[in-house]
C-alpha positions in Angstrom: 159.7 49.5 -39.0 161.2 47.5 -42.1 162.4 47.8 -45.4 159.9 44.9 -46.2 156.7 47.0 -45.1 158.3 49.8 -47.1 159.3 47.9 -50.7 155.7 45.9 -50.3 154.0 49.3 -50.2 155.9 50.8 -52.8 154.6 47.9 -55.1 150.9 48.2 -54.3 151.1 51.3 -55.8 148.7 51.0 -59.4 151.0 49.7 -61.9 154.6 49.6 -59.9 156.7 46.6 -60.2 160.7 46.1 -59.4 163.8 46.1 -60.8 167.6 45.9 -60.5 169.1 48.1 -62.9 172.3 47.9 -61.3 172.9 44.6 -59.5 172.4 44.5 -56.0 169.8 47.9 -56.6 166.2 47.4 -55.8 164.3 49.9 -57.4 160.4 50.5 -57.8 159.2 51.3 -61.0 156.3 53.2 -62.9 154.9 52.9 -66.6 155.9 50.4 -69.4 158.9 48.1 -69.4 161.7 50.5 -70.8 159.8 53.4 -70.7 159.4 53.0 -67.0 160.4 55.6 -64.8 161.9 55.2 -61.0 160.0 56.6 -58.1 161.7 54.6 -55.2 165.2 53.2 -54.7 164.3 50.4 -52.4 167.6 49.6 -50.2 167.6 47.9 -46.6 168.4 51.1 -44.2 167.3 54.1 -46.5 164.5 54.9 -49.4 165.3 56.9 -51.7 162.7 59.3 -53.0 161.7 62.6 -55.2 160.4 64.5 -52.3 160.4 68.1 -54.2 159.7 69.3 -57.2 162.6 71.8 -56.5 166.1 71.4 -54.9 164.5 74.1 -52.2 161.6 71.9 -51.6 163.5 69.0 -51.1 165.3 70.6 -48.2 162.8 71.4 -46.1 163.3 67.3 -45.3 167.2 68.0 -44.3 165.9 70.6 -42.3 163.3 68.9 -40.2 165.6 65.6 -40.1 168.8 66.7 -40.7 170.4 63.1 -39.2 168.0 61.0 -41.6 167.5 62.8 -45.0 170.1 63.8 -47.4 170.8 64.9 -50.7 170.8 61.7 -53.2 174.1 61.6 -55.4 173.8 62.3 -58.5 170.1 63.2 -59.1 169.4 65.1 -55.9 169.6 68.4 -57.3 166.0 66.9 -58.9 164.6 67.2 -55.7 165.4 63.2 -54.9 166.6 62.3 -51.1 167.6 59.4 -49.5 165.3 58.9 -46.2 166.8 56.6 -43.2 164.4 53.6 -42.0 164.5 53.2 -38.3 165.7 56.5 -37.4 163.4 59.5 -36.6 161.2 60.1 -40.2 158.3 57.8 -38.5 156.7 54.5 -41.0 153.5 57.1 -41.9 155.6 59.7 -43.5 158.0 57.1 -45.3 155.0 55.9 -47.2 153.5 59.2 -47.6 157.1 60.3 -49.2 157.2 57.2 -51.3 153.4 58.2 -52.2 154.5 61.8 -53.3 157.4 60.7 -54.9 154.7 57.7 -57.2 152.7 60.6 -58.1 155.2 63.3 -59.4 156.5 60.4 -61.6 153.5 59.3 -62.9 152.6 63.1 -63.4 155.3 63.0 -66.0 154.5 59.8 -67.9 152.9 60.0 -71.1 149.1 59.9 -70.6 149.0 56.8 -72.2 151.6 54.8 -70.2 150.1 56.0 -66.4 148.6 53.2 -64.5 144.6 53.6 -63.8 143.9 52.5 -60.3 140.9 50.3 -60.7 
């Protein structure tokens, strides 16, 4: 499993594209050049993700995988967690986090600024 396969899914997705905000930070990004929104924080060992719409949702990752999810700093009481690569969370639930995490930002967007998937 790499952080390549991961980062080239993440922007398949309908209408994602990069960034660096902060130098050195990969990110994936959703909707229209400033008003896009993050939905992945592409590093080399970890993704990070919204994987709940609540703080308790989020947890039930830290409870199945308590040595390769944790709370994100700063916006993990969101519901956003930082997943290992390589460790026990296998490639199929990485992209289906990543997935979940596309489509409660695009949820949020403006109906005018979410991608169409054509």
């Amino acid at each position: 499993m790499s952080a390549d396969a991961i980062r080239e899914h993440a922007l398949s997705l309908p209408g994602a594209w990069p960034d660096e905000p902060w130098e050195g930070d990969l990110v994936a990004k959703v909707g229209p050049g400033e008003k896009g929104k993050i939905f992945a924080f592409l590093g080399e060992r970890s993704v990070g993700v919204k994987v709940g719409a609540t703080r308790e949702e989020a947890d039930e990752w830290l409870t199945r995988y308590p040595d390769d999810a944790s709370v994100m700093a700063y916006i993990g009481r969101h519901g956003w967690n930082t997943l290992a690569i390589g460790g026990a969370i296998q490639l199929g639930e990485l992209l289906e986090a990543i997935d979940e995490s596309y489509a409660q930002v695009v949820a949020k967007l403006p109906k005018k600024d979410r991608p169409t998937s054509e």
